[in-house]
C-alpha positions in Angstrom: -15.1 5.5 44.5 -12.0 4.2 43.3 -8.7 4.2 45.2 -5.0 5.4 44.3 -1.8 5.7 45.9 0.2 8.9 46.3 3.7 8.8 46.5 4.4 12.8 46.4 8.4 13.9 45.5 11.2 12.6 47.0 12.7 14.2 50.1 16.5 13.7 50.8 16.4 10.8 48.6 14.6 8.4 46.8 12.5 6.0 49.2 13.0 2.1 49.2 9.8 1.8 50.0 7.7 3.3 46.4 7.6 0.2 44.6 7.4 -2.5 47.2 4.4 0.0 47.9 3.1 0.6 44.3 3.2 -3.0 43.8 0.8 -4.1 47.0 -1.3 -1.1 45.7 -1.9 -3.4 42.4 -2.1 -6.2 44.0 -5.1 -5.0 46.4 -7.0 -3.4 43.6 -6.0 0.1 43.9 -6.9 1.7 40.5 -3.8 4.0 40.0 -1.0 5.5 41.9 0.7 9.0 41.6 3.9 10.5 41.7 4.7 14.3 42.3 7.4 17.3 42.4 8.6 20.1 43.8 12.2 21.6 43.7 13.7 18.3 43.5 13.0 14.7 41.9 10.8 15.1 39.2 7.3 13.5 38.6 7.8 11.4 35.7 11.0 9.3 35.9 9.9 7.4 39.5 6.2 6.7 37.6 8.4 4.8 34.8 10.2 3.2 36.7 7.0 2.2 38.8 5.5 1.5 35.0 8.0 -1.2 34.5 7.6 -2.8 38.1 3.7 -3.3 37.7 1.8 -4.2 35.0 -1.9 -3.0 35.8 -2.4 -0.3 37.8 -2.7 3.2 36.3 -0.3 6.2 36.3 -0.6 9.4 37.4 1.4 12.6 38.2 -0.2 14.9 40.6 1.1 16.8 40.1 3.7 18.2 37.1 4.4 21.5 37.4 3.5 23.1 33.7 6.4 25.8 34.6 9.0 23.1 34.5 8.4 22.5 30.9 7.3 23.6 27.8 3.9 22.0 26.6 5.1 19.9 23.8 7.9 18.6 25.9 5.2 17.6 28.6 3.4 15.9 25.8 6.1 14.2 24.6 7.0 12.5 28.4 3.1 11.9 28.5 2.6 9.9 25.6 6.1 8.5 25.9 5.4 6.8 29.1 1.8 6.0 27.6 3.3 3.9 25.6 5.7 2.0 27.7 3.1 1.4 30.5 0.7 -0.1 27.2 -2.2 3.0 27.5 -2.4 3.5 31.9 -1.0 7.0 31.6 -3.1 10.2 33.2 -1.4 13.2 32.9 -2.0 15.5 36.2 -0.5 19.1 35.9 -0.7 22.0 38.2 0.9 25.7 37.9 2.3 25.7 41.0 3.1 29.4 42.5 4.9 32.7 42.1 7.9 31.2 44.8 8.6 28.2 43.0 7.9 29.3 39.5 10.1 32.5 39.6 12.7 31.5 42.4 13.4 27.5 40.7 12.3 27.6 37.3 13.4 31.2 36.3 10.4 32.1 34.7 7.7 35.0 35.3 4.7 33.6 37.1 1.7 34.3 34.2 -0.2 37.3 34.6 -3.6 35.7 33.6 -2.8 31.8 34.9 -6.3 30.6 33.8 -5.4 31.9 30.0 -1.5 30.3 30.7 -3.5 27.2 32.1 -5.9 27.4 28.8 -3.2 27.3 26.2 -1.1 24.7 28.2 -3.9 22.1 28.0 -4.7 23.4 24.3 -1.2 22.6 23.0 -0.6 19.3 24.8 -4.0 18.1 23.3 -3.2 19.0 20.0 -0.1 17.1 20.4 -2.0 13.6 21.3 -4.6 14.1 18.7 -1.7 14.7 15.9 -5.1 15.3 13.5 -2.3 18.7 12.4 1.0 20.5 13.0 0.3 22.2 16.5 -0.3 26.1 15.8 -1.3 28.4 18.9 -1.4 31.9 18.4 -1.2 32.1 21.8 -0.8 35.1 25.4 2.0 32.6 27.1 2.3 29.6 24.3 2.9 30.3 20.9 3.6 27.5 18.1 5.6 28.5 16.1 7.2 31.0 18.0 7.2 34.4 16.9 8.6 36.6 19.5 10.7 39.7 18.6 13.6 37.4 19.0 12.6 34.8 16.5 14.6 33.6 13.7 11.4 33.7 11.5 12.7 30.0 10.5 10.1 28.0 13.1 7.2 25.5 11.2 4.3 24.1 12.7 5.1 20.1 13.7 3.4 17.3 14.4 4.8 14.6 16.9 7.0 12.0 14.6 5.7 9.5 17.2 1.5 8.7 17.0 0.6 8.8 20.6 -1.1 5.9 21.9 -4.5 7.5 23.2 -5.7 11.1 21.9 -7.9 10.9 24.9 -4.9 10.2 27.4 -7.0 12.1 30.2 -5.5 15.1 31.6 -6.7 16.4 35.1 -5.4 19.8 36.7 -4.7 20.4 40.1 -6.6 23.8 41.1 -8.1 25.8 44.0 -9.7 28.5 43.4 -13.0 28.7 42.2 -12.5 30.5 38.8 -9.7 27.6 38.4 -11.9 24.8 39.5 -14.8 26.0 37.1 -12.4 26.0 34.1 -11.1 22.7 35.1 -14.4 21.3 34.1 -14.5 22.8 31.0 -11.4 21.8 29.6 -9.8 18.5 32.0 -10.4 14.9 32.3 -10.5 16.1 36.1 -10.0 17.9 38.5 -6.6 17.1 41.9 -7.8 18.8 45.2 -4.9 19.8 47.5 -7.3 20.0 50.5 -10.9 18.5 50.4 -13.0 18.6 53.2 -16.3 16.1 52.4 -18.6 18.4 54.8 -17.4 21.5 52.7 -18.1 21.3 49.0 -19.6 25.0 48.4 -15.9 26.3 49.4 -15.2 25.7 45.4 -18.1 27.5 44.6 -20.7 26.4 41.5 -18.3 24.5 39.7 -19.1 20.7 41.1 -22.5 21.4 40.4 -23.0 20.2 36.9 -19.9 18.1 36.3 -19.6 16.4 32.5 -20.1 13.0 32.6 -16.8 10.6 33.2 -15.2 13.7 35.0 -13.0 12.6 37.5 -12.8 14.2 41.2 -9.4 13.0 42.7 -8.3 14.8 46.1 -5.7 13.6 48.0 -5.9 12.8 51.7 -3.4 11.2 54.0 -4.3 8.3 55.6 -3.0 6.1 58.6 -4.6 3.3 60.7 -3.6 4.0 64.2 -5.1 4.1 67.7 -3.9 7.8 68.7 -5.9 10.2 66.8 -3.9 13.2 68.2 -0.3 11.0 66.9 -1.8 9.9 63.8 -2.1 13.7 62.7 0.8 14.8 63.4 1.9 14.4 59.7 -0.8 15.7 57.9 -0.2 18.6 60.3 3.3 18.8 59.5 2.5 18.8 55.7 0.2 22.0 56.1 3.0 23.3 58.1 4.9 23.5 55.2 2.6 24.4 52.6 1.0 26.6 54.2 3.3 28.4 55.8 6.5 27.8 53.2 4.2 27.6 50.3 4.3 30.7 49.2 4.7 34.6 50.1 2.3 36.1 52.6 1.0 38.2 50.0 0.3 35.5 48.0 0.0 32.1 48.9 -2.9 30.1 47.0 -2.8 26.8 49.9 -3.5 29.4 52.4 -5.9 31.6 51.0 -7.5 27.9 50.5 -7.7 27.1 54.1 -9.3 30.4 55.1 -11.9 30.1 52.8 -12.5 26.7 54.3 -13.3 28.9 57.6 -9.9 28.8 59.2 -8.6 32.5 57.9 -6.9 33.6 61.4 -5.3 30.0 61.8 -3.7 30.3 58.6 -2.3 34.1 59.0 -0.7 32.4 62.4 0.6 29.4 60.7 2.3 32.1 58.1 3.6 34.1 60.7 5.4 31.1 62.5 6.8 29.6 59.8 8.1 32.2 57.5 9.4 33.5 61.5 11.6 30.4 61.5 9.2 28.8 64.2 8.3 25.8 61.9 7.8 23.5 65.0 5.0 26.4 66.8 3.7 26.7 62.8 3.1 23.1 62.8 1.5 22.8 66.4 -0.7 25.7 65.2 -2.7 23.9 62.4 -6.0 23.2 63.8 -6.5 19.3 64.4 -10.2 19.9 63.3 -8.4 21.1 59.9 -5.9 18.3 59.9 -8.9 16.0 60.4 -11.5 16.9 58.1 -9.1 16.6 55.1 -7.5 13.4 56.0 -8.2 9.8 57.3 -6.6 8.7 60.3 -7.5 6.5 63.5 -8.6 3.2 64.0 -10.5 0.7 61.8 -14.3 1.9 62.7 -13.4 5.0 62.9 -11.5 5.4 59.1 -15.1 3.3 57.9 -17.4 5.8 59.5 -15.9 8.6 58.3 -15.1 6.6 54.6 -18.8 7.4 54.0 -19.1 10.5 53.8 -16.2 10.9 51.0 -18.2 8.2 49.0 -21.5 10.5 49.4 -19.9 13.5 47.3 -18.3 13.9 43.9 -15.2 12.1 44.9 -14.7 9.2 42.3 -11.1 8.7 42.9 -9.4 8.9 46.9 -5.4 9.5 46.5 -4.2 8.4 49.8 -0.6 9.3 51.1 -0.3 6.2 52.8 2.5 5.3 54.7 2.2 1.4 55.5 0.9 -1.8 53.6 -1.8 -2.1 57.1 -2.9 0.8 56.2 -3.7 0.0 52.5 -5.0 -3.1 53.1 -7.9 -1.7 55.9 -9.1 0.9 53.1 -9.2 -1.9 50.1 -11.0 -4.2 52.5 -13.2 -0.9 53.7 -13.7 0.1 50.3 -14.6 -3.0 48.5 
C-alpha cells in the first residue's frame, strides 16, 4: 500500500504550509500528493505550482469537478501539466452534486450521471490517445456539437499538442454502488470519500473482481496525538459539513453514503442541525465510532494497529489529510 498526501481546496486562502508539506511528502517516500476543489481555488493551478517545487512525487486531483469544465478543456490542463511535471500526472475527477453543480457552475445536474460520467471519461481519453479527431455522438457530450443552436460550422479536432502518456491514468471519485461498478470498467481507479476497512460490502459487488493495476485510493485524515476524543474533532468537523452542507436533504449522495454504512438516523440528525444553522450541535452529532473507522488518529501503536487492517483490503494507495510533518513521518516509518 502506497502512501499520498491530500491537500483538499483552499479555505480563506492559500496555505503556507502546501509545499513545505508536499515537499517532506517526497522526501519521505510518499508516492503522490493531491489537490482538490470546491467553490473556490481550483484543483489544478496549486498541483503545478507543487509540480515545479518537487521533482518526483506524483500528481493527483481528487478531486476535479467534471461540471467545472468541458472534457476537452480538462484534457487539455491534464496533459498540459503532464508534461510540465515530465509524465507524474493522474487525473482524478468527480461529478460533484445537484447544489454545487446548479447553484456555482450554472449548469443542470445530468439526468443519467453514470451515462454524463461515461462520455466524460470517453472524450478526455480520446483526447490523450490523439489516434483521431474526437467525435462523440453523445446524451450530455457531443463533438462536434450539434445542438439546435449550432452554427453547423464545428469539425472534429485532434489536440495540436501530442500528449505525453495516452495512458495518463484517470480515477473517479464515486459512491454509490452502480458508480463504483462502472468505475471499474472504465477508470485507472477508483477515490473513496469515506472508507471504512471493516465495511467493504457497503459498495456492493464491485471490489470483487477488480482489473489488474486498478487503483483503490480513499482518503482518510490522519493525526498522531494522545487524545483520541481531540484528535477527531476535525474529521468530525469535515462530515459536519459534508454531510450536513453537502447537499439538499432530498438529495445528498455523502449522506445517503453514511447511512448505508449503518449510521442512517445519525445522518438525518446531522442534516437537520446543520441545514438548522446548528453547525456546532451538527458537528458534535457525528458518531465518533463513524469519525474513527474512516480515519487514523491517536498515538503511535495505536495508528500501527489499526494500519493493518487498511493494508488487508483493496486499498493500494492511502490519501491522508495530514496536518503536520510528525504526523507524516510516523506513517512513512509505519508503512515502510
Amino acid at each position: 500500500m502506497r502512501l499520498g498526501l491530500a491537500l483538499g481546496y483552499w479555505g480563506r486562502g492559500p496555505s503556507p504550509d502546501h509545499i513545505p508539506l508536499a515537499r517532506e511528502a517526497e522526501r519521505l517516500g510518499y508516492d503522490s500528493v493531491w489537490t482538490a476543489e470546491s467553490w473556490g481555488s481550483d484543483a489544478f493551478t496549486p498541483l503545478t505550482w507543487i509540480a515545479a517545487h518537487t521533482s518526483t512525487i506524483r500528481l493527483g486531483t481528487a478531486v476535479a469537478q467534471m461540471a467545472a469544465r468541458s472534457a476537452t478543456t480538462t484534457a487539455m490542463h491534464a496533459l498540459t501539466l503532464d508534461h510540465l511535471s515530465g509524465g507524474r500526472m493522474m487525473l482524478g475527477l468527480g461529478l460533484s452534486g445537484p447544489q454545487v453543480v446548479e447553484g456555482w457552475y450554472g449548469r443542470p445536474f445530468p439526468a443519467s450521471p453514470l451515462t454524463a460520467t461515461r462520455e466524460y471519461v470517453d472524450v478526455v481519453r480520446q483526447v490523450l490517445r490523439r489516434e483521431a479527431p474526437v467525435e462523440l455522438s453523445g446524451r450530455f457530450h457531443s463533438h462536434p456539437y450539434r445542438g439546435p443552436d449550432a452554427t453547423g460550422l464545428g469539425k472534429p479536432l485532434k489536440p495540436i499538442t501530442h500528449p505525453l502518456r495516452a495512458d495518463l491514468p484517470i480515477l473517479l471519485g464515486a459512491e454509490g454502488p452502480k458508480n463504483v461498478a462502472q468505475t471499474a470498467r472504465i477508470a485507472d481507479g477508483w477515490l473513496p470519500l469515506y472508507w471504512s476497512p471493516t465495511r467493504p460490502e457497503v459498495y456492493g459487488p464491485a471490489l470483487a473482481d477488480l482489473p489488474e493495476g486498478f487503483l483503490v485510493a480513499p482518503m482518510a485524515q490522519a493525526r498522531v496525538c494522545d487524545d483520541v476524543a481531540e484528535g477527531l474533532l476535525p474529521v468530525k468537523t469535515m462530515l459536519g459539513f459534508y454531510i450536513g452542507g453537502m447537499g439538499h436533504t432530498a438529495r445528498n449522495f455523502h449522506a445517503d453514503l453514511m447511512a448505508r454504512m449503518g449510521y442512517a438516523e445519525d445522518a438525518r440528525r446531522i442534516q437537520d442541525l446543520f441545514l438548522s444553522g446548528r453547525r456546532e450541535e451538527a458537528v458534535l452529532a457525528v458518531p465518533d465510532a463513524f469519525a474513527d473507522e474512516i480515519s487514523l488518529v491517536g498515538p503511535r501503536e495505536r495508528i500501527a494497529e489499526r494500519l493493518e487492517s487498511w493494508r488487508e483490503g483493496p486499498v493500494t494507495d492511502l490519501l491522508v489529510l495530514c496536518p503536520d510533518r510528525h504526523t507524516l513521518r510516523v506513517l512513512a516509518e509505519l508503512n515502510a
